[in-house]
C-alpha positions as a LaTeX table, in Angstrom:
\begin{tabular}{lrrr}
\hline
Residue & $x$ (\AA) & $y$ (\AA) & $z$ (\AA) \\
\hline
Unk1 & 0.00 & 0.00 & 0.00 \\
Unk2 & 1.39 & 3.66 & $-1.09$ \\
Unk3 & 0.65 & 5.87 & 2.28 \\
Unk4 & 3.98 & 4.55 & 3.68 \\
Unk5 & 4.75 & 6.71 & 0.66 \\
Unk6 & 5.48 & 10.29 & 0.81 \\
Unk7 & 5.57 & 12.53 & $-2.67$ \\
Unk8 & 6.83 & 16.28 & $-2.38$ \\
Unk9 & 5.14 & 17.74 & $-5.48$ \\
Unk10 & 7.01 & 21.21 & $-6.68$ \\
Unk11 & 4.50 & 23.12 & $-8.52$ \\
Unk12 & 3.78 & 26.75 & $-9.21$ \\
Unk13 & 0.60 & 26.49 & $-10.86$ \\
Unk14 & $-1.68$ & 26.07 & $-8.32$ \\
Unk15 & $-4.53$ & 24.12 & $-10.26$ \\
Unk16 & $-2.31$ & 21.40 & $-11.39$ \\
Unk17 & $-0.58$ & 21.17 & $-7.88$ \\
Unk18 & $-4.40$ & 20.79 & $-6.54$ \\
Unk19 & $-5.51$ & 18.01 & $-8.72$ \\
Unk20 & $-1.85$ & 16.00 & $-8.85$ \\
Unk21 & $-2.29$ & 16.25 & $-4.58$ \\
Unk22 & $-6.23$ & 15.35 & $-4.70$ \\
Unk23 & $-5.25$ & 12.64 & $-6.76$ \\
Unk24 & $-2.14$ & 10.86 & $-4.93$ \\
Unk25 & $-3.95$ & 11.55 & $-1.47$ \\
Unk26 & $-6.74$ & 9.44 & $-2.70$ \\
Unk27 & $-4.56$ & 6.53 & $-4.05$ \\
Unk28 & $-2.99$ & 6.49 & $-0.72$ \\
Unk29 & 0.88 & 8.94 & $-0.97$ \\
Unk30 & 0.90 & 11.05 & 1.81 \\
Unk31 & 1.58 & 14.40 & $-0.40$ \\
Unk32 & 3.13 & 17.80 & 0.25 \\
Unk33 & 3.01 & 20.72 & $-1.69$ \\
Unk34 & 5.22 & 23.19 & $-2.09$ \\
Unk35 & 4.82 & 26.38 & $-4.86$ \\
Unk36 & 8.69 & 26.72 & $-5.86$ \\
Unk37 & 11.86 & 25.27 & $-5.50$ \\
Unk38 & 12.80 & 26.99 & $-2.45$ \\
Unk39 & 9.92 & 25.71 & $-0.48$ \\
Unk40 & 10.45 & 22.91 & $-1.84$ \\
Unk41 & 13.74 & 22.49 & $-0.83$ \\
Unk42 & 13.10 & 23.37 & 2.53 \\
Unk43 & 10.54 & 20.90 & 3.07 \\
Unk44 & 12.96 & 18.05 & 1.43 \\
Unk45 & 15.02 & 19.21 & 4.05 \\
Unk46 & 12.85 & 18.56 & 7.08 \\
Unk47 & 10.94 & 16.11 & 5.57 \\
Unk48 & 11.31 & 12.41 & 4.49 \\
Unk49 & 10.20 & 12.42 & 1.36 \\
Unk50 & 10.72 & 9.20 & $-1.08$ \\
Unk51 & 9.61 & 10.60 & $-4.31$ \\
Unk52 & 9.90 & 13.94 & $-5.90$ \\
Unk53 & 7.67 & 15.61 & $-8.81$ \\
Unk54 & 8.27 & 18.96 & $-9.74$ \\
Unk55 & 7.78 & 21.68 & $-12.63$ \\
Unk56 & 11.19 & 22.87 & $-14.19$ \\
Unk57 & 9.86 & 26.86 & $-14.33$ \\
Unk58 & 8.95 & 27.89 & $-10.90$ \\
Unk59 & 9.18 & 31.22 & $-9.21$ \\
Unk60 & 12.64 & 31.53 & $-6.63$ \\
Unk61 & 14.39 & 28.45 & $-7.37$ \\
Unk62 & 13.41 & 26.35 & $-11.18$ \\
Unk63 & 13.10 & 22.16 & $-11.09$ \\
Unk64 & 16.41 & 22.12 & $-12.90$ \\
Unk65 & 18.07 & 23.65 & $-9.85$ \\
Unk66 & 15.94 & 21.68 & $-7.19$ \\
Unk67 & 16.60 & 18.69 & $-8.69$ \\
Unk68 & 20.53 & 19.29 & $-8.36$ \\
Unk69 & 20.36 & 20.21 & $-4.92$ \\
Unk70 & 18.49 & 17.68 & $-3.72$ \\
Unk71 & 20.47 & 15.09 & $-5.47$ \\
Unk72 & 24.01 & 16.09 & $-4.08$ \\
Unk73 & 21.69 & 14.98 & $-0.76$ \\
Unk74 & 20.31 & 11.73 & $-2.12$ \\
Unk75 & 21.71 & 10.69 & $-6.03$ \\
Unk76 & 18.77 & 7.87 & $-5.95$ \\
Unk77 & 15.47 & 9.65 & $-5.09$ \\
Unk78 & 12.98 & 9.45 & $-7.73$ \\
Unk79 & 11.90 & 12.02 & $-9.90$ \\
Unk80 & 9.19 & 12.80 & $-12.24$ \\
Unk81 & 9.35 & 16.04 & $-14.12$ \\
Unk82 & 6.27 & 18.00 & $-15.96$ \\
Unk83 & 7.33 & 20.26 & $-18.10$ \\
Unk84 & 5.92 & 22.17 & $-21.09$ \\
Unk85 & 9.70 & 23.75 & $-21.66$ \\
Unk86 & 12.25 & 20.92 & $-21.57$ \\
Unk87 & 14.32 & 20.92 & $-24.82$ \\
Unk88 & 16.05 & 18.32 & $-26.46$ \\
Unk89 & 19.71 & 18.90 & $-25.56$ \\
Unk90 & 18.50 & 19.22 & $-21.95$ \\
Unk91 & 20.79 & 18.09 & $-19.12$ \\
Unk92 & 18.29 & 16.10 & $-17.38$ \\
Unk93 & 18.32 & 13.36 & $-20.04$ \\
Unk94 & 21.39 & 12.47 & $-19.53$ \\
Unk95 & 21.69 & 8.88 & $-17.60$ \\
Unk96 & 23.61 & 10.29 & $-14.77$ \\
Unk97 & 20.13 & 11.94 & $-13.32$ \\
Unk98 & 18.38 & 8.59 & $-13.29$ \\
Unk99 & 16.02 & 7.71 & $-11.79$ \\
Unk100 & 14.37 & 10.16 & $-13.30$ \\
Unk101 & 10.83 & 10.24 & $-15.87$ \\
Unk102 & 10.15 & 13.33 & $-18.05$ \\
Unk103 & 6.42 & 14.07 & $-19.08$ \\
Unk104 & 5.48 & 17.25 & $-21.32$ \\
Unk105 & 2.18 & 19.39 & $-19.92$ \\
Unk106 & $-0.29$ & 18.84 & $-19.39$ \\
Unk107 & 0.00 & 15.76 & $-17.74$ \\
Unk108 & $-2.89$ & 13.00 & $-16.71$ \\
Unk109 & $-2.50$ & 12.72 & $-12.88$ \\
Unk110 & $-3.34$ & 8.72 & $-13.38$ \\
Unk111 & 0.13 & 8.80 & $-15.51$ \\
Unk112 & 2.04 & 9.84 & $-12.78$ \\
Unk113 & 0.77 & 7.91 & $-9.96$ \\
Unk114 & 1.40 & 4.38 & $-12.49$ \\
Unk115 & 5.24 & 5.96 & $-12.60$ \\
Unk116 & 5.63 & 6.55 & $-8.99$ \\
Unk117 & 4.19 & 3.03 & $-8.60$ \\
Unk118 & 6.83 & 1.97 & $-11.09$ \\
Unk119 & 9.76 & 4.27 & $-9.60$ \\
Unk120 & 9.11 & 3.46 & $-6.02$ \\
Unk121 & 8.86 & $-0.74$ & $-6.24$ \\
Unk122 & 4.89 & $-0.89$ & $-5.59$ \\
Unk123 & 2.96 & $-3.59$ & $-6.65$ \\
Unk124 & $-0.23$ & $-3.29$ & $-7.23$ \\
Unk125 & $-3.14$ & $-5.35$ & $-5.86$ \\
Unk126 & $-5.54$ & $-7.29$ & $-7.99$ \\
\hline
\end{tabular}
């Protein structure tokens, strides 16, 4: 079961970070939100958090940057990045940010619960 599972979800727009949280709560995650990198970052910080999903443009601090801070903590946490802006020579594609899934917006919130599923060794139940 997933609520031993807890997602920090990075995400400026506050819509999308509304409907990604409704959606994990109900599938079990424990879920916190934070509305930039920064916050973000500070919550990581006090926080155990198992998977992260973030936006790359935020207000304060972007994804790109969150993501490289919290991996010189922890170079295995999951990550799942939404992105409408993520071009093709981008860093994050490179194998050395594994593991780590890239989805364009907008994104179907079922999509990235099967990938933290995936990403975090859950099985689900018949």
């Amino acid at each position: 079961m997933p609520d031993r599972f807890h997602i920090l979800i990075a995400e400026d727009e506050v819509l999308a970070a509304m409907a990604l949280e409704d959606f994990l709560s109900f599938k079990g995650f424990r879920v916190t939100v934070a509305a930039n990198g920064v916050e973000a970052l500070e919550r990581y910080a006090s926080e155990r958090v198992h998977a992260l999903v973030t936006d790359l443009r935020m207000p304060r601090m972007d994804g790109e940057t969150l993501i490289r801070e919290i991996r010189d903590r922890d170079a295995t946490l999951p990550v799942v990045v939404m992105t409408g802006y993520l071009t093709e020579d981008s860093d994050l594609k490179q194998e050395r940010w594994k593991p780590l899934e890239i989805f364009s917006k907008p994104v179907n919130p079922r999509t990235i619960c099967t990938t933290l599923h995936r990403m975090l060794g859950i099985t689900l139940e018949a």
